[in-house]
N, C-alpha and C positions, 0 to 999 in steps of 0.2 A: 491644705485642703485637697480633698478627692477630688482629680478631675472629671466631666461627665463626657461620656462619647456617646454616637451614635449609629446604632451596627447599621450598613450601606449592606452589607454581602453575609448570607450564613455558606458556611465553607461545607464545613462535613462535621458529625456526631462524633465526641470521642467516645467510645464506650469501655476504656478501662474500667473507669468505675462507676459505682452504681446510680450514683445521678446523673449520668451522660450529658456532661457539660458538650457545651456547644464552642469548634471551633468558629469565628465570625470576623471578620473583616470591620474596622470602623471610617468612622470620617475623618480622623486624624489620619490615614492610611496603616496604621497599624492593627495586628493578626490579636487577637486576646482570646485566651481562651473562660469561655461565662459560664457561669454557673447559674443557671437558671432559675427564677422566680416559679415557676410551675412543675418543677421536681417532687420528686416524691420526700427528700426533706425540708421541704419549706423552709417559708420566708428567714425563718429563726437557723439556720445551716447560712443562709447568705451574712445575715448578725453576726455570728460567730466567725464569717471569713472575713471580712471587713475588722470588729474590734481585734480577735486575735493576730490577723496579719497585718495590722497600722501600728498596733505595739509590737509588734516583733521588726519591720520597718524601721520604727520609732528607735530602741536598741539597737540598731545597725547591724540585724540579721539579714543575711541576704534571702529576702522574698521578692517574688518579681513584683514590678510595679501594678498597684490595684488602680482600679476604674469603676467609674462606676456607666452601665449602657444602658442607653436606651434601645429597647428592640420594641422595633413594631411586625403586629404579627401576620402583617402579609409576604414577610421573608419564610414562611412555612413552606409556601409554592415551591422554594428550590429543592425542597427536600420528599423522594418519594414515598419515603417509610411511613404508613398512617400513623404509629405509635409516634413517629419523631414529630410530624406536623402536628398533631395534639399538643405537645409538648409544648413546642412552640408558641404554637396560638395562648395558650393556658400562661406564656410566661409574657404576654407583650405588657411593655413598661418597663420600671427599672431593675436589671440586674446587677450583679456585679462580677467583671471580669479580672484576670489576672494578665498580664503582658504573656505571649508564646515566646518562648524559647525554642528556635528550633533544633532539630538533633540532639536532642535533652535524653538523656537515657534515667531510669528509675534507679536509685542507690542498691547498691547491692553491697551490704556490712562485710563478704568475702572476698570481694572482688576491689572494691576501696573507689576512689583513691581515700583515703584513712584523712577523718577530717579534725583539722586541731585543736587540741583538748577543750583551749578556752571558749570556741566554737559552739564546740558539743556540748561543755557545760552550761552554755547561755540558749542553748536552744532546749535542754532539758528543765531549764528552771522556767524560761517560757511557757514550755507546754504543762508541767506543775500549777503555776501562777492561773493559767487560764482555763487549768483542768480538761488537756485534751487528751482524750481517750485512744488518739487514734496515730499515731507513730510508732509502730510497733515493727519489728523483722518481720512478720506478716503483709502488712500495710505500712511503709516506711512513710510515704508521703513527702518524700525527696528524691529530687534528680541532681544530677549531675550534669551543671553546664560550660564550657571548656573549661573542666577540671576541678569546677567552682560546684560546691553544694548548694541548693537553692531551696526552700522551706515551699511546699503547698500543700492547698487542702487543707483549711485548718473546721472545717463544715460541724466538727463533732467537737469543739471546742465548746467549754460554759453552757454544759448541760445541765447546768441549774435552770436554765430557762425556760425549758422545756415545762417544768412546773412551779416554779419559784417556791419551792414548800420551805421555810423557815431558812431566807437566803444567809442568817447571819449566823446563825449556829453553820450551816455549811460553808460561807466564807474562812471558818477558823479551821477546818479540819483539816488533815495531812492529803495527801493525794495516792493512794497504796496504787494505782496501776501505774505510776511513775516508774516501778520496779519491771519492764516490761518496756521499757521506753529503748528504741532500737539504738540511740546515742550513747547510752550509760555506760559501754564500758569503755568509751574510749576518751568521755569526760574527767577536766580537772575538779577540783573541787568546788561544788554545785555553793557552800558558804560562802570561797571567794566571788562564783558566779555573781550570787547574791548581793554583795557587798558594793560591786559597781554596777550593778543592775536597778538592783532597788529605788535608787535616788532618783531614777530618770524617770519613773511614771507617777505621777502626780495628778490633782486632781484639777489643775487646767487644760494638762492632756486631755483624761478621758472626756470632760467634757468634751472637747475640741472632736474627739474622734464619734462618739456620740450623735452630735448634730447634724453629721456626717451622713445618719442612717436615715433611710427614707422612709416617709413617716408611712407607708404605704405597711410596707417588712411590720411595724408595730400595731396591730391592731388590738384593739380592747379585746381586755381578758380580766377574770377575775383577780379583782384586784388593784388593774391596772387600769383605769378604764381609759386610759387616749396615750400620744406619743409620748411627750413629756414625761409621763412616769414610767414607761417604759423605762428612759434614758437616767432617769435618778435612778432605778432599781441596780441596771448597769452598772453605773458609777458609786452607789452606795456598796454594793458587792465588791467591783475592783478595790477600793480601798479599804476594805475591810477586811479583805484579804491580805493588804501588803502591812496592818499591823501585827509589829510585833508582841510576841515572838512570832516567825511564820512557820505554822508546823510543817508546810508542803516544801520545805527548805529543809528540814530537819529530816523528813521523809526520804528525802533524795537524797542525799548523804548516806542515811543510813542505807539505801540500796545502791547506791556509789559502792561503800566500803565492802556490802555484799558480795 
């Protein structure tokens, strides 16, 4: 189960990238870096960091430890920037943090250090499996922490949800931006990925990780109208996905061999 913290201290605004996740201080005394509920990509970006990083967790990917925070929004005060105190205020309740690493540098695919095949293939089939768009030599969304590769950012992950248009027909399809995924050429083969990957997500997992979400992130939508069906939509998709055959396996192979 996700632990819950509660942010005591906002530190400083990263603003790498575009949602300017907030450095913050918790009650447990540790540093996490949050991804804020009142971002410009909403609740459904915190969804996606939570499922796609507790199943890649779950696989024994190394992502840093998730939280989930409480921030109340009189922690605004520390921060002079009016754009950043808006922010803030706009996020009080629950977010979700990831653990800071400090001295963490961003991967650089030239620079290395070159991460091991089976690694790279389990992180490729990952981001397949969960349809994330955003791992790219562009935007790697990996550092480098003494020496270790560490997975973040997974915010653009299961952009089906964005509008759930016919989630079952999109659960069977291949994944073409896979071909574009920063890990691929240095991945073994994404079948064998497949083959010890597969069997570990199941459907007491997703639940398990589902429940997880705070019902606040799910609000009625057409369609959905309360949490609950949020978190079947979720879970009917993830496993719809992992029937075979999996074309987003077949896909990644064939730009493996590319």
């Amino acid at each position: 189960m996700l632990r819950t913290v509660t942010a005591t201290r906002y530190v400083t605004p990263l603003r790498e990238g575009g949602s300017v996740p907030a450095l913050v201080e918790a009650d447990d005394d540790g540093l996490y870096v949050v991804k804020l509920l009142g971002a410009g990509h909403g609740r459904k970006a915190l969804v996606a960091e939570l499922l796609a990083g507790e199943i890649g967790r779950h696989l024994g990917l190394p992502v840093p430890d998730l939280v989930l925070v409480e921030l109340d929004a009189t922690l605004a005060k520390a921060e002079p920037d009016q754009e950043i105190q808006d922010l803030l205020e706009r996020s009080a309740g629950t977010n979700v943090g990831l653990d800071f690493l400090p001295g963490a540098l961003a991967f650089a695919p030239a620079v290395g250090p070159a991460p091991e095949p089976d690694l790279a293939a389990a992180v490729v089939w990952l981001d397949a499996f969960t349809t994330n768009v955003d791992r790219t030599p562009r935007n790697p969304n990996l550092i480098v922490w003494h020496r270790r590769l560490h997975l973040i950012d997974h915010g653009s992950a299961l952009y089906i949800h964005h509008t759930w248009r016919d989630p079952g027909s999109h659960a069977r399809r291949p994944f073409e931006p896979i071909r574009d995924h920063v890990l691929l050429p240095f991945a073994s083969s994404i079948v064998d990925a497949d083959a010890r990957l597969a069997p570990l997500v199941d459907q007491p997992l997703l639940e398990r990780l589902v429940a997880a979400i705070p019902d606040d992130w799910l609000r009625a939508e057409d369609g959905l109208p309360d949490a609950d069906a949020h978190r079947r939509a979720y879970v009917d998709y993830l496993l719809t996905r992992l029937e075979a055959p999996r074309a987003f396996v077949e896909e990644a192979e064939r730009a493996r061999a590319a």
